[in-house]
Steps between C-alpha positions, in 0.01 A plus 500: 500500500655832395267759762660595760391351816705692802385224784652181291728681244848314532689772311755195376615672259666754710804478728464497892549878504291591258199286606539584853448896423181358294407320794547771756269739316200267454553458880459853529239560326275178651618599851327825406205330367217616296341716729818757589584467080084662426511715806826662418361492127189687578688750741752618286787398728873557364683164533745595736470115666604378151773738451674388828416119455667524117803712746507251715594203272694754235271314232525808247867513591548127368253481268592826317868585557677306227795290562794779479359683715401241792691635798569179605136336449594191340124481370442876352494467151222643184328171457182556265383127586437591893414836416191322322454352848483756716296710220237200571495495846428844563261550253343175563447679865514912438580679155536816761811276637640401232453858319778610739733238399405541115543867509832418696609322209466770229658715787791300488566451116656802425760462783622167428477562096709870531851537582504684802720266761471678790117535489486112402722438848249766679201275377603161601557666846145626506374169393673384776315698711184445405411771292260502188533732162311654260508575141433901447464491123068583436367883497188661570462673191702238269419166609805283409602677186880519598565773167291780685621461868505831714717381759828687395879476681680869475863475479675725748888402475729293684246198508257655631108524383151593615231315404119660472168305370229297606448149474143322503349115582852403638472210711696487825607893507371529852737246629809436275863472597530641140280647221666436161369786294501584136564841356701733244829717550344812433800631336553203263147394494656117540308252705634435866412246774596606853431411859272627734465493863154575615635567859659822341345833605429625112318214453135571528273181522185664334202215569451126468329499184293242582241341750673213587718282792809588227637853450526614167678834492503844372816633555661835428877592502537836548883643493582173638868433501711256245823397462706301299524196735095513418455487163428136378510556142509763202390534127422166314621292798180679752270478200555118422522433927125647488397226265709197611394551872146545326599168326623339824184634744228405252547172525333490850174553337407176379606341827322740726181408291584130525504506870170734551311294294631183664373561791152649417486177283525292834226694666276526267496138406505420920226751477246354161587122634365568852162638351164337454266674280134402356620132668830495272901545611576830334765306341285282315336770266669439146556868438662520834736215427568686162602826674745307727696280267540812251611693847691204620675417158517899439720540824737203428537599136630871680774322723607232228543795234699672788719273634600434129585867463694498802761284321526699252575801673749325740678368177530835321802684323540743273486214235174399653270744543157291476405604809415835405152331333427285807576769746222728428258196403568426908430817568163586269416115348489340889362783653201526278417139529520536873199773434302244363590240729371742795181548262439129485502442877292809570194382228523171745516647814295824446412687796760332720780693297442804676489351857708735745680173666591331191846522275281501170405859610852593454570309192176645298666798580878485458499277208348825311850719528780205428422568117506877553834534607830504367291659208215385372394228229507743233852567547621156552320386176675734308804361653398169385416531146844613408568121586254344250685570167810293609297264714297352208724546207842531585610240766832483646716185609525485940585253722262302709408707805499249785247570835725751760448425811863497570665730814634771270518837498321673175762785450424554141173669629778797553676541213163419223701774311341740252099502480469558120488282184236266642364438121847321450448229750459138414282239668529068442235329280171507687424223302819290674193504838198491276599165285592359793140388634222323289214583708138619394463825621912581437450435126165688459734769700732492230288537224392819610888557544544420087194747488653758645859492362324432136344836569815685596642373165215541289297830667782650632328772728572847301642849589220603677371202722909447571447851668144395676526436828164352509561263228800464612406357886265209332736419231782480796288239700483263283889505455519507915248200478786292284803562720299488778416107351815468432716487869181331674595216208875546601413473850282196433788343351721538771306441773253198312213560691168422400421496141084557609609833706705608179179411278242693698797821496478517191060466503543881606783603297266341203248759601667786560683486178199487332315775735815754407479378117068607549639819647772591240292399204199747640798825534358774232840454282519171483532372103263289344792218450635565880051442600545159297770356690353676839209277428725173422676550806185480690532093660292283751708295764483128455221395791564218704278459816735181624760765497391771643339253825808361540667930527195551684513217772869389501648868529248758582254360753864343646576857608195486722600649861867389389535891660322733722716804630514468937290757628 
């Protein structure tokens, strides 16, 4: 079973160390128990008991310090496979916890990826001692566009600056050992990253932007001193640290989703199984069944596709660069299936989703932002579809990724190197995964595949739709749809497990290719030949009842009070 389960979950795959910090903070959070986690939730209450329990075990200091800069930890290291752990855990329990240690992340990036020793040696120290970080790159009247930031440096000799701006929707800023923030020299108009210390007296912590346990900052630097020994990076180097920490941080996403929806998927099914209506188990309804196999097969499908990514990413060089497809799919693909995951389980469970004392009350809610930041879906898609020319038509020759789940320490996540020529980058045969499994529902999956790609040859998408967004987004789902099929195939491969799970994946991935393919084909500039193969592409899944009973019985209803958070 790949959900996570934090009362029986061995964690064999990590070493002691590792699974012991995984270990500790389920303990913390079930020693709590469900009633402190809603209370504190409904309050508004800062964290501050989290804070010094992460302190207390330097977790962020191992976890997050990579291996050159371990003071002596023999266990600190980058390791993106138990960074996918703890991203579960907390999420699985609090996105409002784990927010602190995501936005920690991105907070960190442009240290360890600039090349500013001193402040590298400072940060390790502050990891040490407990501290968390934040990432001040977003502004109020900008957003994320890094070309039009106001936040400017002014020279004033010998090493010296002054630094004057606002930042907005920074995570962390309230608390921060340091504040890595992105501006321009406003002499040379180049792009600089520098350090921060909200402690300092010209440091003006504005409001917490939101209503909500976590604090997410406006800040405002005003003549606030800067020296050399602060500035992370300059010019091309701060731009491209922006978007590799943004590269780096993403990645969270999908996880956090995975572990929300994990466990509202254990309530909810503790919740419909327990409940006798008109003289019938909730659970015996067909149409409730329906909703959660697609939820149940939905949510594995979102931790298969990213623990396949993960390898990826671990394995990457500046030869490899793959990664930079699956990355954002983690962070928009996986995210938006964890929406409709949560909307499954809520059409079963109705009212009960917005009961005070339940988790699912939380989840409806927090599952709504994870696609929302680290830009939106629009943003990410048009990251994407610079991938699709070379991924269809132009292959290149890789090795074999094998699964990572090896002690290492990632340190090519700081030195990705320049964020430009994406177009150029080459992916393996996605047919290498697809021709590797003779199954029903796989090979009605790829004909909509030789659909597709016949219609990229053939009704190449013109000038104008290339430039529309809104053509673009449906177009760019179906393409998501086909490397999303692709690692869950990889994964199966590896890992062998059943080949009824893999069928009933791809029952949904079936239908949502040919819901996006309804959607493109009705866009107002879509051709007449492009509406042709939109209506091709449209499929039905292969039924079979004896399979989905045996998903039904054998791995959903098994799940039955398998969990139940202590109280």
């Amino acid at each position: 079973m790949y959900l996570l389960n934090p009362k029986k979950q061995s964690f064999d795959h990590l070493d002691a160390a590792s699974k012991a910090i995984m270990e500790k903070t389920i303990a913390y959070f079930e020693t709590r128990g469900k009633q402190k986690l809603k209370s504190d939730y409904h309050e508004r209450i800062w964290y501050e008991d989290f804070i010094t329990f992460l302190k207390e075990n330097e977790i962020f200091s191992t976890l997050l310090t990579p291996s050159a800069y371990a003071q002596g930890n023999p266990n600190a290291r980058w390791d993106t496979r138990r960074i996918c752990d703890f991203n579960e855990i907390l999420s699985f329990y609090n996105l409002s916890h784990w927010y602190t240690w995501q936005v920690s992340i991105l907070g960190l990036g442009p240290i360890w990826m600039g090349t500013n020793e001193t402040a590298k040696t400072k940060t390790a120290q502050l990891l040490k001692e407990g501290h968390i970080f934040a990432f001040g790159l977003s502004e109020k009247t900008h957003g994320a566009d890094l070309y039009s930031s106001d936040m400017s440096l002014t020279p004033l000799g010998d090493g010296r600056y002054v630094a004057d701006g606002g930042k907005y929707y920074i995570g962390n800023a309230n608390k921060a050992g340091i504040v890595s923030t992105f501006g321009k020299n406003s002499e040379t108009d180049d792009y600089v990253f520098f350090a921060v210390n909200p402690e300092h007296e010209n440091y003006d912590l504005v409001q917490n932007v939101v209503d909500w346990e976590g604090y997410v900052a406006e800040y405002a630097l005003n003549g606030y001193p800067v020296t050399d020994e602060d500035i992370l990076s300059t010019g091309r180097e701060a731009w491209d640290s922006a978007l590799n920490t943004i590269n780096v941080g993403k990645f969270n996403l999908g996880w956090a989703s995975v572990g929300i929806c994990t466990h509202a998927f254990y309530e909810a099914l503790n919740h419909a199984a327990g409940r006798n209506l008109y003289g019938k188990w909730v659970t015996d309804f067909p149409h409730i069944r329906q909703m959660f196999v697609d939820a149940y097969t939905r949510l594995t499908a979102m931790k298969l596709f990213s623990l396949r990514a993960a390898d990826y990413f671990r394995s990457a060089s500046k030869d490899d660069r793959r990664y930079l497809l699956y990355n954002p799919m983690v962070k928009m693909k996986v995210p938006s299936q964890g929406e409709t995951v949560i909307n499954l389980l809520w059409d079963v469970i109705a009212a009960k989703g917005f009961e005070k004392d339940g988790y699912f009350e939380m989840a409806a809610s927090d599952i709504r932002s994870l696609p929302k930041l680290e830009g939106t879906v629009h943003v990410n898609m048009a990251l994407i579809i610079k991938f699709m020319a070379n991924y269809f038509f132009n292959p290149g020759q890789f090795p074999v990724i094998p699964k990572r789940d090896d002690a290492a320490c990632d340190e090519f996540l700081f030195r990705q190197g320049e964020t430009k020529g994406l177009g150029k980058i080459q992916f393996h045969d996605f047919n290498l995964a697809y021709n590797s499994v003779d199954l029903p529902n796989v090979n009605t999956f790829k004909e909509q595949i030789g659909l597709l790609r016949e219609m990229l040859a053939k009704a190449t998408p013109n000038e104008d739709q290339s430039k529309n967004m809104d053509f673009l987004l449906y177009l760019g789902e179906l393409f998501t749809l086909v490397a999303y099929g692709q690692l869950i195939i990889e994964k199966f491969n590896m890992d062998r497990f059943e080949e009824d799970l893999l069928e009933q994946i791809f029952d949904f991935m079936i239908r949502d290719f040919s819901e996006s393919a309804l959607k493109l084909y009705s866009k107002t500039d879509t051709s007449d030949i492009q509406m042709d193969y939109c209506q091709k592409m449209i499929k039905k899944p292969v039924t079979d009842k004896a399979r989905f009973s045996r998903i039904w019985e054998n791995q959903v209803m098994a799940l039955k009070d398998v969990y139940v958070m202590n109280p």
